[in-house]
C-alpha positions in Angstrom: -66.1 -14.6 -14.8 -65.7 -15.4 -18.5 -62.9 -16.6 -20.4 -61.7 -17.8 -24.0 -58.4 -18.6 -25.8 -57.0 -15.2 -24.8 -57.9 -14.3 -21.9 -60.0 -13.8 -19.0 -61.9 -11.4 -17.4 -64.0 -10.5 -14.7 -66.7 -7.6 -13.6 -67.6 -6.5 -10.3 -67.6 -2.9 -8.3 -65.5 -1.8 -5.9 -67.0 -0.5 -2.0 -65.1 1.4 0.7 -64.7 -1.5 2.8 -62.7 -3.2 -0.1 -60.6 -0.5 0.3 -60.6 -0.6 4.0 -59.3 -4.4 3.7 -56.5 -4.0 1.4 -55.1 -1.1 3.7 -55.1 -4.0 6.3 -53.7 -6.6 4.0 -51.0 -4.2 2.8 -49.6 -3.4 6.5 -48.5 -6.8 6.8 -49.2 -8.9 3.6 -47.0 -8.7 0.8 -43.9 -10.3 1.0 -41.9 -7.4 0.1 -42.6 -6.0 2.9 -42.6 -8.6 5.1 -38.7 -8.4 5.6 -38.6 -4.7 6.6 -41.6 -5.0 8.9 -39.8 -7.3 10.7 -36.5 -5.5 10.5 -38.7 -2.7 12.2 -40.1 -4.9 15.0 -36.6 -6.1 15.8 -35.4 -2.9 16.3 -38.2 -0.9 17.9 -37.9 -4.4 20.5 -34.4 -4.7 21.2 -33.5 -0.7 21.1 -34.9 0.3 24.7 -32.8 -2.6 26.1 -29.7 -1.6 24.6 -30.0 2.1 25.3 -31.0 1.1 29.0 -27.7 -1.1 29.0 -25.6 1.6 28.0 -26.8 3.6 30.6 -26.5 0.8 33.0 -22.5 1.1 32.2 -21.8 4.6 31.5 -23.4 6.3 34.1 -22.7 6.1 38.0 -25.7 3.8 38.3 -26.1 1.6 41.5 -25.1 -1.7 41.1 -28.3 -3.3 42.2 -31.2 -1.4 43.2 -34.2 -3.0 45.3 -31.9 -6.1 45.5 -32.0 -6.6 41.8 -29.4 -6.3 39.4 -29.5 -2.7 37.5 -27.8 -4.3 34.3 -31.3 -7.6 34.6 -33.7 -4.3 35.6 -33.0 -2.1 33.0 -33.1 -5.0 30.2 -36.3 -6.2 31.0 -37.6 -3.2 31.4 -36.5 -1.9 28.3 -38.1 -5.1 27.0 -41.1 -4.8 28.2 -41.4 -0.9 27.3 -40.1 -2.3 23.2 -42.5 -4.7 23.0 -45.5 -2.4 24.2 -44.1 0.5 21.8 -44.1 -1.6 18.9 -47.6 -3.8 19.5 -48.9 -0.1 20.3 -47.7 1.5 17.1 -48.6 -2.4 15.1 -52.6 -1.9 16.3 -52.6 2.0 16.3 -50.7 2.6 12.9 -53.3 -0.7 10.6 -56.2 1.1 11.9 -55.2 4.8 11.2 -54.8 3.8 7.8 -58.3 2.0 7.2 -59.7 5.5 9.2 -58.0 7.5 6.6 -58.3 5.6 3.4 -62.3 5.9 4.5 -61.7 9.6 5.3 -60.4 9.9 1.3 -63.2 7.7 0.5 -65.8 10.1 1.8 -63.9 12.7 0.5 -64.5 11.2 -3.4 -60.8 10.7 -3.7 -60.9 7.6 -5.1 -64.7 7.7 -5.8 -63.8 6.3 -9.8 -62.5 3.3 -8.6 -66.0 2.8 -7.1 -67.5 2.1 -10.3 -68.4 -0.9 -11.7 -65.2 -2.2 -13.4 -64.1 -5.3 -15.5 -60.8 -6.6 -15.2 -59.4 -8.9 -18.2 -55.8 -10.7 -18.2 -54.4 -11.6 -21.8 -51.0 -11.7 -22.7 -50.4 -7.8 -23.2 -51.3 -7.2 -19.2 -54.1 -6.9 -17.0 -56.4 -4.2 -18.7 -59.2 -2.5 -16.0 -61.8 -0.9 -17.7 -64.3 1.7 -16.1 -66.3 4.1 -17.1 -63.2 6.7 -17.5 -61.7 4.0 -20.4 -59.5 0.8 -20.5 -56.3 1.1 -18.6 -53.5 -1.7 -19.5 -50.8 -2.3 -17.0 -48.1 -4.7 -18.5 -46.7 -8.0 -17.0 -43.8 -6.6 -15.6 -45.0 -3.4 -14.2 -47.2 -6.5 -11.8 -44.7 -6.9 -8.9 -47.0 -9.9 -6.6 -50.0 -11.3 -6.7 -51.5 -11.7 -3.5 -54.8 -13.1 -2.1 -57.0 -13.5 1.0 -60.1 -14.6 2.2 -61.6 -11.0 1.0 -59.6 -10.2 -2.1 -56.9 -10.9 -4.5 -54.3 -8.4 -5.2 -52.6 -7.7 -8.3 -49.4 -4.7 -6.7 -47.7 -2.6 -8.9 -45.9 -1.0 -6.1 -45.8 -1.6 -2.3 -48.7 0.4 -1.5 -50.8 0.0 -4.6 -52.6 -2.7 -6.7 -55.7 -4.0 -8.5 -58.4 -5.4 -6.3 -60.6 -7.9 -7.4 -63.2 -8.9 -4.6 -64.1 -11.8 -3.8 -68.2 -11.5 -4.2 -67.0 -11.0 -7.7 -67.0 -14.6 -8.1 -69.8 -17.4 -7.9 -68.0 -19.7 -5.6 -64.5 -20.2 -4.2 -63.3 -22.6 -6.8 -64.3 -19.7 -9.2 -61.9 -17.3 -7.3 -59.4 -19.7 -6.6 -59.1 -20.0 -10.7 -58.6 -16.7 -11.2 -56.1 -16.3 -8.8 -53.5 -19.2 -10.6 -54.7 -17.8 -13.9 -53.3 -14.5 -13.0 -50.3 -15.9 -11.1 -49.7 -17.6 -13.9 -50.0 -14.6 -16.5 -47.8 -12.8 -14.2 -45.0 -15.2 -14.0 -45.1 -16.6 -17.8 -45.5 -12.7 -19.4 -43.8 -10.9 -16.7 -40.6 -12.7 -16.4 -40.7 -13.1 -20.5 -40.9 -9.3 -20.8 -38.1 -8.3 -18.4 -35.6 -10.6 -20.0 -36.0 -9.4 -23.2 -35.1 -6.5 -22.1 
Protein backbone atom coordinates (compact mmCIF):
# COMPACT_ATOMS: atom_id res chain seq x y z
CA UNK A 1 0.00 0.00 0.00
CA UNK A 2 1.42 3.55 -0.69
CA UNK A 3 0.05 6.84 0.07
CA UNK A 4 0.88 10.70 -0.07
CA UNK A 5 -1.02 14.03 0.45
CA UNK A 6 -3.66 12.96 -2.14
CA UNK A 7 -4.27 9.85 -1.94
CA UNK A 8 -3.87 6.27 -1.50
CA UNK A 9 -3.55 3.31 -3.37
CA UNK A 10 -3.11 -0.21 -3.38
CA UNK A 11 -2.16 -3.20 -5.93
CA UNK A 12 -3.05 -6.68 -5.74
CA UNK A 13 -4.94 -9.37 -8.30
CA UNK A 14 -8.02 -10.62 -8.01
CA UNK A 15 -8.71 -14.89 -7.89
CA UNK A 16 -12.04 -16.80 -8.30
CA UNK A 17 -12.30 -17.53 -4.75
CA UNK A 18 -12.32 -13.68 -4.10
CA UNK A 19 -15.13 -13.72 -6.12
CA UNK A 20 -16.68 -16.77 -4.60
CA UNK A 21 -16.43 -14.80 -1.06
CA UNK A 22 -18.07 -11.61 -1.97
CA UNK A 23 -21.09 -13.72 -3.44
CA UNK A 24 -21.25 -15.02 0.16
CA UNK A 25 -20.69 -11.69 1.82
CA UNK A 26 -23.36 -10.12 -0.45
CA UNK A 27 -26.26 -12.71 0.46
CA UNK A 28 -26.29 -11.40 3.79
CA UNK A 29 -23.73 -8.58 4.37
CA UNK A 30 -24.56 -5.25 3.41
CA UNK A 31 -26.85 -3.40 5.40
CA UNK A 32 -29.09 -2.51 2.63
CA UNK A 33 -30.01 -5.57 2.41
CA UNK A 34 -30.18 -6.63 5.61
CA UNK A 35 -33.77 -5.28 6.19
CA UNK A 36 -35.40 -7.03 3.19
CA UNK A 37 -33.62 -10.39 4.00
CA UNK A 38 -35.21 -10.31 7.07
CA UNK A 39 -38.53 -9.09 5.76
CA UNK A 40 -38.14 -12.28 3.57
CA UNK A 41 -37.39 -14.64 6.52
CA UNK A 42 -40.40 -13.26 8.43
CA UNK A 43 -42.60 -14.00 5.80
CA UNK A 44 -41.43 -17.30 4.26
CA UNK A 45 -41.69 -18.26 8.50
CA UNK A 46 -44.94 -17.11 9.53
CA UNK A 47 -46.89 -17.70 6.02
CA UNK A 48 -47.40 -21.63 6.30
CA UNK A 49 -48.91 -20.93 9.78
CA UNK A 50 -51.27 -18.45 8.65
CA UNK A 51 -52.46 -20.20 5.52
CA UNK A 52 -52.78 -23.51 7.78
CA UNK A 53 -54.90 -21.28 10.23
CA UNK A 54 -57.17 -20.18 7.74
CA UNK A 55 -57.76 -23.55 6.74
CA UNK A 56 -58.17 -24.52 10.22
CA UNK A 57 -61.38 -22.06 10.27
CA UNK A 58 -62.74 -22.09 6.91
CA UNK A 59 -62.93 -25.47 6.14
CA UNK A 60 -65.09 -28.29 7.96
CA UNK A 61 -61.91 -29.40 9.78
CA UNK A 62 -62.21 -31.62 12.93
CA UNK A 63 -61.83 -29.86 15.88
CA UNK A 64 -59.03 -31.90 17.32
CA UNK A 65 -57.48 -34.63 15.63
CA UNK A 66 -55.25 -37.40 17.47
CA UNK A 67 -56.37 -35.56 20.69
CA UNK A 68 -54.68 -32.41 19.64
CA UNK A 69 -56.03 -29.23 18.85
CA UNK A 70 -56.33 -28.72 14.86
CA UNK A 71 -55.99 -24.80 15.23
CA UNK A 72 -52.09 -25.83 17.90
CA UNK A 73 -51.44 -28.76 14.89
CA UNK A 74 -51.63 -26.85 11.98
CA UNK A 75 -49.55 -23.79 13.53
CA UNK A 76 -46.75 -25.68 14.53
CA UNK A 77 -46.69 -27.52 11.76
CA UNK A 78 -46.76 -24.76 9.47
CA UNK A 79 -43.95 -23.57 11.73
CA UNK A 80 -41.94 -26.06 11.40
CA UNK A 81 -42.52 -26.62 7.53
CA UNK A 82 -41.56 -22.16 7.32
CA UNK A 83 -38.63 -22.56 9.11
CA UNK A 84 -37.24 -25.57 7.10
CA UNK A 85 -38.34 -23.75 3.67
CA UNK A 86 -36.58 -20.76 4.51
CA UNK A 87 -33.15 -22.37 6.21
CA UNK A 88 -33.47 -24.68 3.03
CA UNK A 89 -33.70 -21.93 0.47
CA UNK A 90 -30.88 -19.62 3.12
CA UNK A 91 -28.07 -22.65 2.49
CA UNK A 92 -29.25 -23.75 -1.06
CA UNK A 93 -29.72 -20.18 -2.65
CA UNK A 94 -25.59 -18.65 -0.90
CA UNK A 95 -24.13 -21.67 -2.41
CA UNK A 96 -25.88 -21.64 -5.91
CA UNK A 97 -24.51 -18.31 -6.29
CA UNK A 98 -20.67 -19.00 -5.42
CA UNK A 99 -21.37 -22.37 -7.95
CA UNK A 100 -22.41 -19.93 -10.59
CA UNK A 101 -20.30 -16.90 -10.15
CA UNK A 102 -17.37 -19.86 -10.51
CA UNK A 103 -19.30 -21.24 -13.53
CA UNK A 104 -18.94 -17.38 -15.14
CA UNK A 105 -15.49 -17.45 -13.81
CA UNK A 106 -14.56 -20.48 -15.88
CA UNK A 107 -16.41 -19.18 -18.51
CA UNK A 108 -13.91 -15.85 -18.72
CA UNK A 109 -16.76 -13.67 -17.89
CA UNK A 110 -15.22 -11.71 -15.64
CA UNK A 111 -11.67 -12.96 -16.51
CA UNK A 112 -10.38 -8.81 -16.71
CA UNK A 113 -11.08 -8.33 -13.37
CA UNK A 114 -8.50 -11.21 -12.78
CA UNK A 115 -5.78 -9.06 -13.56
CA UNK A 116 -3.49 -7.45 -11.58
CA UNK A 117 -5.18 -4.16 -10.58
CA UNK A 118 -4.29 -1.00 -8.39
CA UNK A 119 -6.83 0.71 -6.66
CA UNK A 120 -6.21 4.52 -5.51
CA UNK A 121 -8.73 6.81 -3.49
CA UNK A 122 -8.20 10.72 -3.80
CA UNK A 123 -10.78 13.14 -3.60
CA UNK A 124 -12.20 12.74 -7.25
CA UNK A 125 -13.24 8.80 -6.33
CA UNK A 126 -11.84 5.53 -6.15
CA UNK A 127 -9.96 5.05 -9.58
CA UNK A 128 -9.16 1.02 -10.48
CA UNK A 129 -6.71 0.72 -12.96
CA UNK A 130 -6.01 -2.59 -15.04
CA UNK A 131 -4.63 -3.45 -17.88
CA UNK A 132 -7.94 -2.25 -20.01
CA UNK A 133 -7.27 1.58 -18.47
CA UNK A 134 -8.09 3.62 -15.34
CA UNK A 135 -11.77 3.51 -14.37
CA UNK A 136 -12.91 6.40 -11.83
CA UNK A 137 -16.10 5.89 -9.88
CA UNK A 138 -17.02 9.10 -7.93
CA UNK A 139 -17.88 9.47 -4.14
CA UNK A 140 -21.37 9.31 -4.47
CA UNK A 141 -21.85 6.69 -6.97
CA UNK A 142 -19.98 4.46 -3.55
CA UNK A 143 -23.22 3.46 -1.73
CA UNK A 144 -21.18 1.26 1.56
CA UNK A 145 -18.24 0.25 2.42
CA UNK A 146 -18.06 -2.97 3.85
CA UNK A 147 -15.32 -5.39 5.21
CA UNK A 148 -14.56 -8.87 6.50
CA UNK A 149 -12.05 -11.04 7.52
CA UNK A 150 -11.40 -11.81 3.58
CA UNK A 151 -12.05 -8.50 1.85
CA UNK A 152 -13.24 -5.00 1.93
CA UNK A 153 -15.95 -3.84 -0.18
CA UNK A 154 -16.40 -0.68 -1.80
CA UNK A 155 -20.68 -1.34 -3.49
CA UNK A 156 -21.89 0.77 -6.04
CA UNK A 157 -25.12 -1.15 -6.11
CA UNK A 158 -26.51 -4.07 -4.04
CA UNK A 159 -24.97 -6.66 -5.99
CA UNK A 160 -21.81 -5.00 -7.09
CA UNK A 161 -18.59 -3.44 -5.75
CA UNK A 162 -14.80 -3.11 -5.72
CA UNK A 163 -12.92 -5.78 -4.00
CA UNK A 164 -9.80 -5.22 -2.39
CA UNK A 165 -8.34 -8.59 -0.82
CA UNK A 166 -6.99 -8.87 2.04
CA UNK A 167 -3.43 -10.54 1.05
CA UNK A 168 -3.21 -7.21 -0.59
CA UNK A 169 -1.90 -5.91 2.48
CA UNK A 170 1.24 -6.62 4.72
CA UNK A 171 -0.48 -7.03 8.00
CA UNK A 172 -3.99 -6.31 9.54
CA UNK A 173 -3.25 -2.92 10.80
CA UNK A 174 -2.31 -2.21 7.05
CA UNK A 175 -5.86 -3.37 6.00
CA UNK A 176 -7.54 -2.03 8.86
CA UNK A 177 -6.09 1.59 7.50
CA UNK A 178 -7.25 1.33 4.34
CA UNK A 179 -10.53 0.47 5.32
CA UNK A 180 -11.11 4.04 7.59
CA UNK A 181 -9.25 5.75 4.86
CA UNK A 182 -11.82 4.75 2.42
CA UNK A 183 -14.78 5.05 4.81
CA UNK A 184 -13.63 8.14 5.42
CA UNK A 185 -13.21 9.31 1.54
CA UNK A 186 -16.60 7.99 1.20
CA UNK A 187 -18.37 9.86 3.82
CA UNK A 188 -16.31 13.32 3.53
CA UNK A 189 -16.57 13.34 -0.63
CA UNK A 190 -19.59 11.42 -1.04
CA UNK A 191 -21.91 13.29 1.23
CA UNK A 192 -20.07 16.70 -0.03
CA UNK A 193 -21.02 15.78 -3.65
CA UNK A 194 -24.66 14.88 -3.20
CA UNK A 195 -25.44 18.09 -1.43
CA UNK A 196 -24.16 20.18 -3.88
CA UNK A 197 -26.26 18.90 -5.89
Amino acid sequence: MTGGDDGVAVEFALSAEDYADFVRFAATGPRFRRRKILVRRLISVGAPPLVLSYVAFAYDVPPVIAGVPTLVLFVASGLVLGVFWTALFWLLGREANVLVARWRLRLKSYKEFLQPARIELSPDGLKRTDASGPALTGWPAVVEIAKNRQAIYAYISPIQAHIIPRRAFPNDAAFDCFAAKLAQYQETYGSRASGAR
